[in-house]
C-alpha positions as CSV (number, residue, x, y, z in Angstrom):
1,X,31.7,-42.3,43.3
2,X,30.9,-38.9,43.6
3,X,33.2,-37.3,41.2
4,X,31.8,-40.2,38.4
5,X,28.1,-39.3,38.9
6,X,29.2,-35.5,38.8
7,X,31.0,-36.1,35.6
8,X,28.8,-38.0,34.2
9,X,25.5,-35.1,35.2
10,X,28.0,-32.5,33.2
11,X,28.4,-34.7,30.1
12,X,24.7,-35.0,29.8
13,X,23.8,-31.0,30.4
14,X,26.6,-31.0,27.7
15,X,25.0,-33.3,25.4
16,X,21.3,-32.1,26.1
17,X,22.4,-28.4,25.3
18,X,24.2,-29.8,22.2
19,X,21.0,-31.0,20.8
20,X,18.6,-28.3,22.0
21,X,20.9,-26.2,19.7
22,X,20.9,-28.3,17.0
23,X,17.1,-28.9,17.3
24,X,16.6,-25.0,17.4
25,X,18.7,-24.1,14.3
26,X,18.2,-27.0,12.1
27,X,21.0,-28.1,9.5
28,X,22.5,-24.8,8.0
29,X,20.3,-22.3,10.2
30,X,22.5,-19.3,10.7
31,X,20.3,-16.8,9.1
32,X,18.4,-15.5,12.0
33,X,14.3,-15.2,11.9
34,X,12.7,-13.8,9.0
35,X,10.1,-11.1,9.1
36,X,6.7,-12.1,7.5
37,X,3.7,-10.6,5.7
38,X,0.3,-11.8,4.3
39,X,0.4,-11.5,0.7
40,X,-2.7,-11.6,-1.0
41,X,-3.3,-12.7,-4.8
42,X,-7.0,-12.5,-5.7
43,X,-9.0,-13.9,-3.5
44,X,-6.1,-15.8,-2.2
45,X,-4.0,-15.2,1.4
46,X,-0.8,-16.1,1.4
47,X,1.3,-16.0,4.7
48,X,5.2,-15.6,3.9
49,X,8.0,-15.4,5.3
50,X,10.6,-12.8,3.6
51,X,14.0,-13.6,2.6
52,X,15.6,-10.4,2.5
53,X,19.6,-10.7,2.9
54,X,21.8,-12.9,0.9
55,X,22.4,-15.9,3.1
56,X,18.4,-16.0,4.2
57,X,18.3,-16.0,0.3
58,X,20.7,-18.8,-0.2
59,X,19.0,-20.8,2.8
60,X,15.5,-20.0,1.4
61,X,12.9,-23.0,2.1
62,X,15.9,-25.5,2.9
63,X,15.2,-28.1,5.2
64,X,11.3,-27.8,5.4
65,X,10.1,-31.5,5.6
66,X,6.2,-29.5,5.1
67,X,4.8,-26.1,4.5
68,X,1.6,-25.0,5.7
69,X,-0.9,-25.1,2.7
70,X,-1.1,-21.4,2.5
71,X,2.6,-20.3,3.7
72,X,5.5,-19.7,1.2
73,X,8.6,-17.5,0.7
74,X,9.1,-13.9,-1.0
75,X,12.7,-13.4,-1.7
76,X,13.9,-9.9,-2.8
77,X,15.6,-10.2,-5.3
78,X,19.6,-8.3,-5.2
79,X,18.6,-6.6,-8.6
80,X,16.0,-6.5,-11.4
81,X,16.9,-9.3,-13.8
82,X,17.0,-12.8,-14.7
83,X,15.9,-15.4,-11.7
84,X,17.4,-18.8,-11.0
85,X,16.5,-20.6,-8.4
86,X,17.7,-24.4,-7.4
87,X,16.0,-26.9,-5.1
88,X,19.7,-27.9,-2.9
89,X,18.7,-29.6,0.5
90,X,14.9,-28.7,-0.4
91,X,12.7,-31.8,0.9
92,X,9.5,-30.7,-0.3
93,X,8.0,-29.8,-4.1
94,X,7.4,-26.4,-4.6
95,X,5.9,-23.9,-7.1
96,X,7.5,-20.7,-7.9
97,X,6.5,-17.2,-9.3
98,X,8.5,-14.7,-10.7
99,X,6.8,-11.1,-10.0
100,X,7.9,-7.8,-11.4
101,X,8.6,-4.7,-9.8
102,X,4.9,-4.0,-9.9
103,X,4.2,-6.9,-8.1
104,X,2.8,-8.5,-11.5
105,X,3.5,-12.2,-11.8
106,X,5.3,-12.3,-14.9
107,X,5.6,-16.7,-15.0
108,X,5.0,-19.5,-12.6
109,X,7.0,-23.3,-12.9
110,X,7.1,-26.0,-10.5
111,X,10.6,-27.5,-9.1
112,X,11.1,-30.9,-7.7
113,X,13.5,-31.7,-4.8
114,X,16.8,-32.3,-6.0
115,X,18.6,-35.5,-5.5
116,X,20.9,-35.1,-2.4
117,X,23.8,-37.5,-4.2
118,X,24.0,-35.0,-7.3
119,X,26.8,-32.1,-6.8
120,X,25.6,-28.6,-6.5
121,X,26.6,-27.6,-9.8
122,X,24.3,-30.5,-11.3
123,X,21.4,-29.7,-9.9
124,X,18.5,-28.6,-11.7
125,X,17.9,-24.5,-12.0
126,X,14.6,-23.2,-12.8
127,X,15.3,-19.7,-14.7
128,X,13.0,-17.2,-15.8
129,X,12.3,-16.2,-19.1
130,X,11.6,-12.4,-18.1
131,X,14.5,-10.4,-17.6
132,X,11.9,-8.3,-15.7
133,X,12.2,-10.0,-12.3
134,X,12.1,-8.3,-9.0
135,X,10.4,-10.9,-6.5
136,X,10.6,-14.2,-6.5
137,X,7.8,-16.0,-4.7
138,X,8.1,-19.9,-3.5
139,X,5.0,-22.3,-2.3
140,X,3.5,-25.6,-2.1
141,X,3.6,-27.7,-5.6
142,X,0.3,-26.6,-7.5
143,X,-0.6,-23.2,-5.0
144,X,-1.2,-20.7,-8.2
145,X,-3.4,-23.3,-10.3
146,X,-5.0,-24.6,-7.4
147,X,-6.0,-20.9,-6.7
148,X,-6.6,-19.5,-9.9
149,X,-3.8,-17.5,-10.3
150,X,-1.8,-17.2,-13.4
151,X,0.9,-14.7,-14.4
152,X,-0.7,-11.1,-15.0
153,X,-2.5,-11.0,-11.4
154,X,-0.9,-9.0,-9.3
155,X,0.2,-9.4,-5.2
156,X,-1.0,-7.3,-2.6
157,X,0.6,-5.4,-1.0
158,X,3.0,-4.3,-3.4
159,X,6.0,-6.5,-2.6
160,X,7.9,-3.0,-3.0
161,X,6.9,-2.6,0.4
162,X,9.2,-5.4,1.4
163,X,12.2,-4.0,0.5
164,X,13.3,-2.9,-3.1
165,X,15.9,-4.5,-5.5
166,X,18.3,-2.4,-7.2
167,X,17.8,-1.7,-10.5
């Protein structure tokens, strides 16, 4: 009887330890902590976290089931250009701005959550017009308008601070 309840006591620190890993990384999660900074944008404070490498890029605000009302995402962008950004595995409506190297917001669109039965390469991409774009900056549905902000105001600090793309 022993060896069963002894068995049985390792399967369950197995399983346990199975799901406190799984609880701590989420689905996809290998991209480590990101740093964060308080952006602010007017009168507005924005705390966000910053996506800095290629696969916290990728990963971006994946997963989230709710964002704080003033927290959002800065991604640095790999090189001054044109922005696309997709909504795979995103749960939540967001709003996103694309900001120049300046730290100007050049334009701001809203993205819905894309339908989990579509294949990647149908889902929906919000592009930028600008060519311009640096910085791409991601937040609750509505954040700008409900804030006042509209493309010409500009973030401090500069997001250049961050990290820089390459032009």
């Amino acid at each position: 009887m022993k060896p069963r309840f002894l068995l049985a006591l390792y399967l369950a620190l197995c399983l346990a330890a199975l799901l406190t890993t799984h609880a701590q990384t989420g689905p996809n999660d290998s991209v480590g902590p990101m740093a964060k900074v308080t952006l602010h944008i007017g009168k507005a404070s924005l705390t966000t976290e910053i996506a800095a490498t290629p696969a916290q890029e990728e990963r971006g605000l994946m997963w989230v089931s709710k964002l704080p009302d003033n927290d959002g995402m800065i991604f640095l962008q790999p090189k001054i250009g044109i922005a696309t950004f997709w909504m795979k595995n995103t749960l939540i409506p967001l709003s996103i701005a694309y900001i120049d190297k300046n730290g100007v917001i050049l334009e701001i669109h809203d993205m819905q959550p894309g339908d989990p039965n579509v294949p990647d390469n149908q889902l929906p991409i919000t592009r930028s017009d600008s060519d311009q774009v640096a910085y791409a900056l991601e937040t609750n549905l509505h954040w700008f308008a409900l804030n006042g902000i509209k493309p010409g105001d500009k973030l401090q600090p500069a997001p250049s601070t961050l990290g820089s793309p390459t032009p």
